[in-house]
Biotite code that builds the C-alpha atoms (Angstrom):
import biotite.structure as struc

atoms = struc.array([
    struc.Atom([11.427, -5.323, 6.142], chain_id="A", res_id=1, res_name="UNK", atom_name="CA", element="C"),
    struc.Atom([8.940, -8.174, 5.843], chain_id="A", res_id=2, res_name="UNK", atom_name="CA", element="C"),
    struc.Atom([5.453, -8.689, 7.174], chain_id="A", res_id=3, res_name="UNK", atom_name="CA", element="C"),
    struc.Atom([3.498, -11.827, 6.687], chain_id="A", res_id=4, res_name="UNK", atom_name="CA", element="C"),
    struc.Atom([0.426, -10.646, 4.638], chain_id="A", res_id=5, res_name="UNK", atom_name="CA", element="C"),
    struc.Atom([-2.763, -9.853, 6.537], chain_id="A", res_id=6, res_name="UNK", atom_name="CA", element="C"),
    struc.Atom([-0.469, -9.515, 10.249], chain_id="A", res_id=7, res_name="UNK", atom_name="CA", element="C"),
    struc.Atom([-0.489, -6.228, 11.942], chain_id="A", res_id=8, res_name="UNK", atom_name="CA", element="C"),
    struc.Atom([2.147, -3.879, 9.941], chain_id="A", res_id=9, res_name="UNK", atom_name="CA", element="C"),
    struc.Atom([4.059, -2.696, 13.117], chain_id="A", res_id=10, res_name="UNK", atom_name="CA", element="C"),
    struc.Atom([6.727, -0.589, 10.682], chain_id="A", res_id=11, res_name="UNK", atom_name="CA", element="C"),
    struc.Atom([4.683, 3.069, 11.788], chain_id="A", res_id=12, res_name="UNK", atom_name="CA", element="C"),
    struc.Atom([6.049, 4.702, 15.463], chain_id="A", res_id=13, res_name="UNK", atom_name="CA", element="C"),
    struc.Atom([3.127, 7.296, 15.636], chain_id="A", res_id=14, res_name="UNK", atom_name="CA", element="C"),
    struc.Atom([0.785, 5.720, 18.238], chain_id="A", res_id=15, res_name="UNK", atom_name="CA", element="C"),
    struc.Atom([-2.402, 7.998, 16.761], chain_id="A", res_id=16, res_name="UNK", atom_name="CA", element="C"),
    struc.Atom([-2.507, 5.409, 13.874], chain_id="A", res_id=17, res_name="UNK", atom_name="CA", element="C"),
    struc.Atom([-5.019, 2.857, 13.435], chain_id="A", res_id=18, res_name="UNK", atom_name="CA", element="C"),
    struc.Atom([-3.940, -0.895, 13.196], chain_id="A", res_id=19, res_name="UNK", atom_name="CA", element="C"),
    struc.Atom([-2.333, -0.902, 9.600], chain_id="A", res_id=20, res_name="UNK", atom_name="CA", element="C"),
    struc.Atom([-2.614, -4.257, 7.868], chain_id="A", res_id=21, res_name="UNK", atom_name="CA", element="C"),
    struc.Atom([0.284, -5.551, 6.161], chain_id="A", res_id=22, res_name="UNK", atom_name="CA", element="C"),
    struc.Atom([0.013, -6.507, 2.335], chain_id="A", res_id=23, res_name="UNK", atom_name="CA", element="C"),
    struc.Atom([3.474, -7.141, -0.276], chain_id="A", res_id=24, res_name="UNK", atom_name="CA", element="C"),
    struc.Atom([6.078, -6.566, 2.474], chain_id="A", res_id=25, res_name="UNK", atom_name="CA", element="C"),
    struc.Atom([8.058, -9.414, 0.774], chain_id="A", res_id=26, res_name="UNK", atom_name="CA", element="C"),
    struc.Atom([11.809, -10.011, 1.335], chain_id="A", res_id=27, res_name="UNK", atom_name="CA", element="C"),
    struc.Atom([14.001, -12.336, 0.197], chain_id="A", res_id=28, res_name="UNK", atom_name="CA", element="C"),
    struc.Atom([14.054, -15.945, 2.112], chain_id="A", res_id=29, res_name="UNK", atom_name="CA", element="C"),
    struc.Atom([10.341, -15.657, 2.837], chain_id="A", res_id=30, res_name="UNK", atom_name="CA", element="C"),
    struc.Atom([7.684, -17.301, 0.974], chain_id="A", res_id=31, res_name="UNK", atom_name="CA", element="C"),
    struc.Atom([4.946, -15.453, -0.693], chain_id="A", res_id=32, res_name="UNK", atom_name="CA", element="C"),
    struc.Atom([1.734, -16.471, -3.428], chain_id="A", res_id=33, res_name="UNK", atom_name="CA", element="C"),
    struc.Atom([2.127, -16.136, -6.524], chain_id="A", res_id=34, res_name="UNK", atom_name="CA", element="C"),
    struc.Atom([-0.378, -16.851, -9.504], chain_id="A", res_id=35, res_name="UNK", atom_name="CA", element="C"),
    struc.Atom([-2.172, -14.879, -11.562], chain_id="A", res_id=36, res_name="UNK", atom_name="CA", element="C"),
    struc.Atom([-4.407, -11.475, -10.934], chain_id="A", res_id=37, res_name="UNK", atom_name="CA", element="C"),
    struc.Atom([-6.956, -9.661, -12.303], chain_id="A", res_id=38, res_name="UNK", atom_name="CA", element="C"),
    struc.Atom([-5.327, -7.291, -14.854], chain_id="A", res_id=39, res_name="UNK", atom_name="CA", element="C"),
    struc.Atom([-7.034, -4.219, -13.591], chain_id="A", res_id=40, res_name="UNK", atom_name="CA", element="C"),
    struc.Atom([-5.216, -4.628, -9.896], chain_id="A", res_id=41, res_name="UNK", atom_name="CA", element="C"),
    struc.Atom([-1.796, -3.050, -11.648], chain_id="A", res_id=42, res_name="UNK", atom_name="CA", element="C"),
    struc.Atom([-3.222, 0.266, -13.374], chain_id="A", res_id=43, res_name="UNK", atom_name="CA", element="C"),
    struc.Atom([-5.342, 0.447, -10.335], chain_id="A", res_id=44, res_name="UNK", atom_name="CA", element="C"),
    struc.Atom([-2.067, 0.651, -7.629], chain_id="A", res_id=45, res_name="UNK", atom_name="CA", element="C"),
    struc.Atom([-0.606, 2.733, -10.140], chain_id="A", res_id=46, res_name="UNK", atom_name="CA", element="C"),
    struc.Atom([-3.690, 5.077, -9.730], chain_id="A", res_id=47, res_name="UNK", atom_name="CA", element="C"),
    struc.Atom([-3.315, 4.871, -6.084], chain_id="A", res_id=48, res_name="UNK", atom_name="CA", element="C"),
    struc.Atom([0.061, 5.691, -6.061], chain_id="A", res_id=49, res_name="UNK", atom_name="CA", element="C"),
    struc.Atom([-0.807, 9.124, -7.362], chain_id="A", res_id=50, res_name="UNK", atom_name="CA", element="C"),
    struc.Atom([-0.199, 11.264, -4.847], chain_id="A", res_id=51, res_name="UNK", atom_name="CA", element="C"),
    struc.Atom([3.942, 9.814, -4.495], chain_id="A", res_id=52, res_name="UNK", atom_name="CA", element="C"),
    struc.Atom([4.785, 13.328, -4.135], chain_id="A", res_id=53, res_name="UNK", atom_name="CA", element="C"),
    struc.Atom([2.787, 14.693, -1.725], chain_id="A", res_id=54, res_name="UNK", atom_name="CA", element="C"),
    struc.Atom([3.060, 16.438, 1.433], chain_id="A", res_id=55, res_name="UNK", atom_name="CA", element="C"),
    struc.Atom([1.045, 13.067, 2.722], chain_id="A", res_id=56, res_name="UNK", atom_name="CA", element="C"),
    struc.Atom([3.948, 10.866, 2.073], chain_id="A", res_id=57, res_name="UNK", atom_name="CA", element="C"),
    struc.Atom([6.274, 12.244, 4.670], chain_id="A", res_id=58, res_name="UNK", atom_name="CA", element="C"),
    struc.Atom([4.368, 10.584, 7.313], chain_id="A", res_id=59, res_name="UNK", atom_name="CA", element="C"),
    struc.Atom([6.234, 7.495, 6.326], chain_id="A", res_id=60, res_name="UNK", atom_name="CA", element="C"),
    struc.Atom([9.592, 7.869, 5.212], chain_id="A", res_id=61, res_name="UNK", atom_name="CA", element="C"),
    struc.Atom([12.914, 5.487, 3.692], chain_id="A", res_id=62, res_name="UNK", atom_name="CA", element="C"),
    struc.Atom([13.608, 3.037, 0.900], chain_id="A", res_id=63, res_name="UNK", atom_name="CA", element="C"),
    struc.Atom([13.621, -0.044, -0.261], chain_id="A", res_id=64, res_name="UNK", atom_name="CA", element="C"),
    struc.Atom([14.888, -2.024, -3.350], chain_id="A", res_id=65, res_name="UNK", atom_name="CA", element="C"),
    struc.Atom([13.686, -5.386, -4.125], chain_id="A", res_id=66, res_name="UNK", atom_name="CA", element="C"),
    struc.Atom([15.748, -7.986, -2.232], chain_id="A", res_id=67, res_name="UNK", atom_name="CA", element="C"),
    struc.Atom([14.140, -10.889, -4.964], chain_id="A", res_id=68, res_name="UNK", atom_name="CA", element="C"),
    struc.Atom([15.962, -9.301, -7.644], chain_id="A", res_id=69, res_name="UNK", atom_name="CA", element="C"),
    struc.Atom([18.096, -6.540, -6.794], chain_id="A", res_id=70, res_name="UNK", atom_name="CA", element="C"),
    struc.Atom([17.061, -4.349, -9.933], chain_id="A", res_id=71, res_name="UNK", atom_name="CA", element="C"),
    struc.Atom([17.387, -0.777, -9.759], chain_id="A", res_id=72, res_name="UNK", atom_name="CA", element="C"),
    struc.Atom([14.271, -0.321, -11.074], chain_id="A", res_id=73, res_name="UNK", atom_name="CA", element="C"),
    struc.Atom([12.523, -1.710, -8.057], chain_id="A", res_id=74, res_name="UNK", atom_name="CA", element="C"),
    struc.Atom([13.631, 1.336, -5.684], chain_id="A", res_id=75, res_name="UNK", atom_name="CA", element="C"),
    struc.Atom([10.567, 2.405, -3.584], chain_id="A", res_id=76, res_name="UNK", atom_name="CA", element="C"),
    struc.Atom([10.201, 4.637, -1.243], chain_id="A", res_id=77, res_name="UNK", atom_name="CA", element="C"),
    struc.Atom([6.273, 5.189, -0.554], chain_id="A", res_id=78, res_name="UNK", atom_name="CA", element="C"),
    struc.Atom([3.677, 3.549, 1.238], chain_id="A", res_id=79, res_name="UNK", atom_name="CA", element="C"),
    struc.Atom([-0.097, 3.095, -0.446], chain_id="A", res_id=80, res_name="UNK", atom_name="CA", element="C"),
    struc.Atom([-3.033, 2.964, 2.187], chain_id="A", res_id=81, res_name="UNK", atom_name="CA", element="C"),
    struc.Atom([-5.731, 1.303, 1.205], chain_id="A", res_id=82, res_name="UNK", atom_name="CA", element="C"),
    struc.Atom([-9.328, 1.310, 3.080], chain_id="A", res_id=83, res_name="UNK", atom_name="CA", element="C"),
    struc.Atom([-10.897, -2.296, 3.057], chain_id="A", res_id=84, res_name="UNK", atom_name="CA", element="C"),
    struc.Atom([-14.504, -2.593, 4.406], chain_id="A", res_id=85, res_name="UNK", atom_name="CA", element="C"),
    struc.Atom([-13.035, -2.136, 8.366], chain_id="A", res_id=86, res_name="UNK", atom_name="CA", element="C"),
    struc.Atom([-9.590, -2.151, 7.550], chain_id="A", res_id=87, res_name="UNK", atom_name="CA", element="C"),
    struc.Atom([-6.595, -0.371, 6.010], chain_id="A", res_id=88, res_name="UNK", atom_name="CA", element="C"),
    struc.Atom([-4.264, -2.014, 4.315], chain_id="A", res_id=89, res_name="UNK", atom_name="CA", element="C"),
    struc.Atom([-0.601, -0.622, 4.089], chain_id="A", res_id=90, res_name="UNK", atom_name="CA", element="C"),
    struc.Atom([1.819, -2.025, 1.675], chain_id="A", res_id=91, res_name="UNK", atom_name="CA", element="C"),
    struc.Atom([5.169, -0.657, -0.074], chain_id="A", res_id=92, res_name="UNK", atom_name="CA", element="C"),
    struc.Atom([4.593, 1.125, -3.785], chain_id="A", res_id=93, res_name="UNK", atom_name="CA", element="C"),
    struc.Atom([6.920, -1.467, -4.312], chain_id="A", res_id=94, res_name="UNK", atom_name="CA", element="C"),
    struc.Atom([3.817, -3.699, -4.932], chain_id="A", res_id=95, res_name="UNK", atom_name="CA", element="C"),
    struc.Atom([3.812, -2.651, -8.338], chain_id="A", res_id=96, res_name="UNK", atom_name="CA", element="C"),
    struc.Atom([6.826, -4.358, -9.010], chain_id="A", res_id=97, res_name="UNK", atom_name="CA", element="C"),
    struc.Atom([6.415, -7.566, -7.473], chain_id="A", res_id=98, res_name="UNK", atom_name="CA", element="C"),
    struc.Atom([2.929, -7.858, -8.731], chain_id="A", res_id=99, res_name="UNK", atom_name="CA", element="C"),
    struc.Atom([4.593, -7.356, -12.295], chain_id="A", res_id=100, res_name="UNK", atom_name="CA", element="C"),
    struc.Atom([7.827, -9.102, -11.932], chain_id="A", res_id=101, res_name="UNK", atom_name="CA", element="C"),
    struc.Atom([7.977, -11.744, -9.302], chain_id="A", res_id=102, res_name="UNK", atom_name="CA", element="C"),
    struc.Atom([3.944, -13.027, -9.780], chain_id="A", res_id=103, res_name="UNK", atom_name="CA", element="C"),
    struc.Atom([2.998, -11.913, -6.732], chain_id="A", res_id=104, res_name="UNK", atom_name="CA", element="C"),
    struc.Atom([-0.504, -12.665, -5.923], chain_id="A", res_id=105, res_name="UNK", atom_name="CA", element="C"),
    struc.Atom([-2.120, -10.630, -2.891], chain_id="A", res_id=106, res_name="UNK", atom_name="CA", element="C"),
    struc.Atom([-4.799, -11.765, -0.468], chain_id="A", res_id=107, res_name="UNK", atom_name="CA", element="C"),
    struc.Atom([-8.517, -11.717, -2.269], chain_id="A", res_id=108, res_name="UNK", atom_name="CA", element="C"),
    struc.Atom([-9.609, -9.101, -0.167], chain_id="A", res_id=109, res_name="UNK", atom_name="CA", element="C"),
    struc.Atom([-6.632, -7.048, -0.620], chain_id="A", res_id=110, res_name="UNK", atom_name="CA", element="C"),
    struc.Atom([-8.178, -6.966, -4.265], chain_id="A", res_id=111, res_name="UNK", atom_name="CA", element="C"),
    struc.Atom([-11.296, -6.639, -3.486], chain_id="A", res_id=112, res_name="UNK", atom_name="CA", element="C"),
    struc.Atom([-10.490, -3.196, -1.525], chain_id="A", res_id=113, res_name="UNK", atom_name="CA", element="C"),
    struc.Atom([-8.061, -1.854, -3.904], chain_id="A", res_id=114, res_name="UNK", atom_name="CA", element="C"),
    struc.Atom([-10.196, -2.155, -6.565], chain_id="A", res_id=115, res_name="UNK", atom_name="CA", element="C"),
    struc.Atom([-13.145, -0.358, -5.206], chain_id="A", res_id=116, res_name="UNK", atom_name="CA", element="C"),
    struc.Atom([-11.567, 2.055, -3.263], chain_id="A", res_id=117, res_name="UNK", atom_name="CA", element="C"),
    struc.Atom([-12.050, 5.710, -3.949], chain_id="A", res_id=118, res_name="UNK", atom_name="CA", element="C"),
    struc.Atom([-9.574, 7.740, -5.838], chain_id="A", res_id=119, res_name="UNK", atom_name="CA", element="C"),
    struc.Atom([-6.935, 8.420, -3.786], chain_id="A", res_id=120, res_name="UNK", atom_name="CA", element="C"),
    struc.Atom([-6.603, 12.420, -2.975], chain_id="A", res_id=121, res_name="UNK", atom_name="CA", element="C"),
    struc.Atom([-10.263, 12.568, -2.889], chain_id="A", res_id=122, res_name="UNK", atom_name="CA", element="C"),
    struc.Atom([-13.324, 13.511, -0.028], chain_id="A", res_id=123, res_name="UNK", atom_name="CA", element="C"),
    struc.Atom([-14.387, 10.104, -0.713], chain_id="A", res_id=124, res_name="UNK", atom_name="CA", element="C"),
    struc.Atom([-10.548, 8.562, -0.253], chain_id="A", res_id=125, res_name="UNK", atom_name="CA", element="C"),
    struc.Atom([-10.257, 10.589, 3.430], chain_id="A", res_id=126, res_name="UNK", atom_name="CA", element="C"),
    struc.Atom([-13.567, 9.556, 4.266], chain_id="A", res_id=127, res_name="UNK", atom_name="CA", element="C"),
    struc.Atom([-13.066, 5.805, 3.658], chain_id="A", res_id=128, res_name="UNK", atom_name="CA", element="C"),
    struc.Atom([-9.827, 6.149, 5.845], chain_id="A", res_id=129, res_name="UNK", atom_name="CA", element="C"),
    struc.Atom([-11.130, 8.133, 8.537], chain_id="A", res_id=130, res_name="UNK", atom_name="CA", element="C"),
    struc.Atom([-14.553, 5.546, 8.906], chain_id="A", res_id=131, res_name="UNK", atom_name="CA", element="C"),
    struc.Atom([-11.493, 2.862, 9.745], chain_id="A", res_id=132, res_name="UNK", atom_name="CA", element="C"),
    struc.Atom([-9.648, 5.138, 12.373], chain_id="A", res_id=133, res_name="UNK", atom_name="CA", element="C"),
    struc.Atom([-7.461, 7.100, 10.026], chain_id="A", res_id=134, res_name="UNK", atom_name="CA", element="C"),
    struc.Atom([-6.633, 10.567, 12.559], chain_id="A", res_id=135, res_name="UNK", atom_name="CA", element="C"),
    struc.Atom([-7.920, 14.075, 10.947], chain_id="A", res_id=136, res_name="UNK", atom_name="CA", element="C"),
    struc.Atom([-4.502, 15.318, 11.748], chain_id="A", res_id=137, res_name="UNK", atom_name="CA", element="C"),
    struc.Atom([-2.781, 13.135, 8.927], chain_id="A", res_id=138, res_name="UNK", atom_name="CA", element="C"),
    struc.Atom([-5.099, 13.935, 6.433], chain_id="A", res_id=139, res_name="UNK", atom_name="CA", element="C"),
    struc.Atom([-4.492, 16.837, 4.189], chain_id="A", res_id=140, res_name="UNK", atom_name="CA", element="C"),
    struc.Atom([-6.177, 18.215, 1.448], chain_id="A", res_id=141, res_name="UNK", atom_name="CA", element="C"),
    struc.Atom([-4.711, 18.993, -1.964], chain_id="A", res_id=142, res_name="UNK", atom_name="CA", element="C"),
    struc.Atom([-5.232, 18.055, -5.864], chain_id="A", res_id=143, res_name="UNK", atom_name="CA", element="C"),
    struc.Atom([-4.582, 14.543, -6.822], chain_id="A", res_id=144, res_name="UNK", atom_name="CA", element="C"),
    struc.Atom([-1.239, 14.392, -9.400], chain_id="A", res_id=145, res_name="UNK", atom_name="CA", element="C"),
])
């Protein structure tokens, strides 16, 4: 599945979502940036990948190997939501990976947000989604890990 960075991710059915922005939905035959990023963006996805196992995953469900490389390694299955300033971002775990082994650089602000975005599986986390339109309903509550 690909989505041009920053376009409307239109990938979720439920229709109590907020607009999800779209961020590292890359698929072979499409172009995407690549350079350099700051080296704290990787640890930090990792970090908000935490919660991989959790009950809030199963609002988004399937798979997805890397079509760039085909490596077996680069099976993903999860989604990472991350609040901007009036926005949430949405992009595959799989972000890791292309980030790490096809130089994927995402949009600035992308950055920007994942980097100061509250742990996920906190108050704060919830909070920052729900200020952007994230429902009550698909928020649940639960220790990080």
């Amino acid at each position: 599945m690909h989505f041009k960075d920053l376009s409307v991710c239109s990938y979720f059915s439920q229709p109590e979502l907020p607009q999800l922005i779209a961020i590292g939905w890359l698929e072979r035959g499409y172009e995407y940036a690549t350079g350099d990023v700051t080296p704290e963006l990787v640890p930090r996805l990792v970090e908000l990948r935490v919660m991989r196992s959790s009950p809030w995953n199963r609002v988004f469900v399937g798979g997805h190997r890397c079509s760039l490389c085909g490596s077996a390694d680069s099976f993903s299955m999860r989604n990472l939501l991350v609040p901007g300033p009036d926005v949430i971002y949405v992009t595959p775990e799989g972000i890791i990976h292309y980030v790490m082994s096809h130089r994927y650089r995402p949009p600035n602000e992308f950055v920007a947000a994942a980097l100061a975005a509250p742990p996920a599986g906190s108050a704060e986390y919830y909070a920052a989604l729900s200020r952007n339109g994230w429902p009550a309903e698909f928020v649940w509550h639960f220790p990080a890990g």
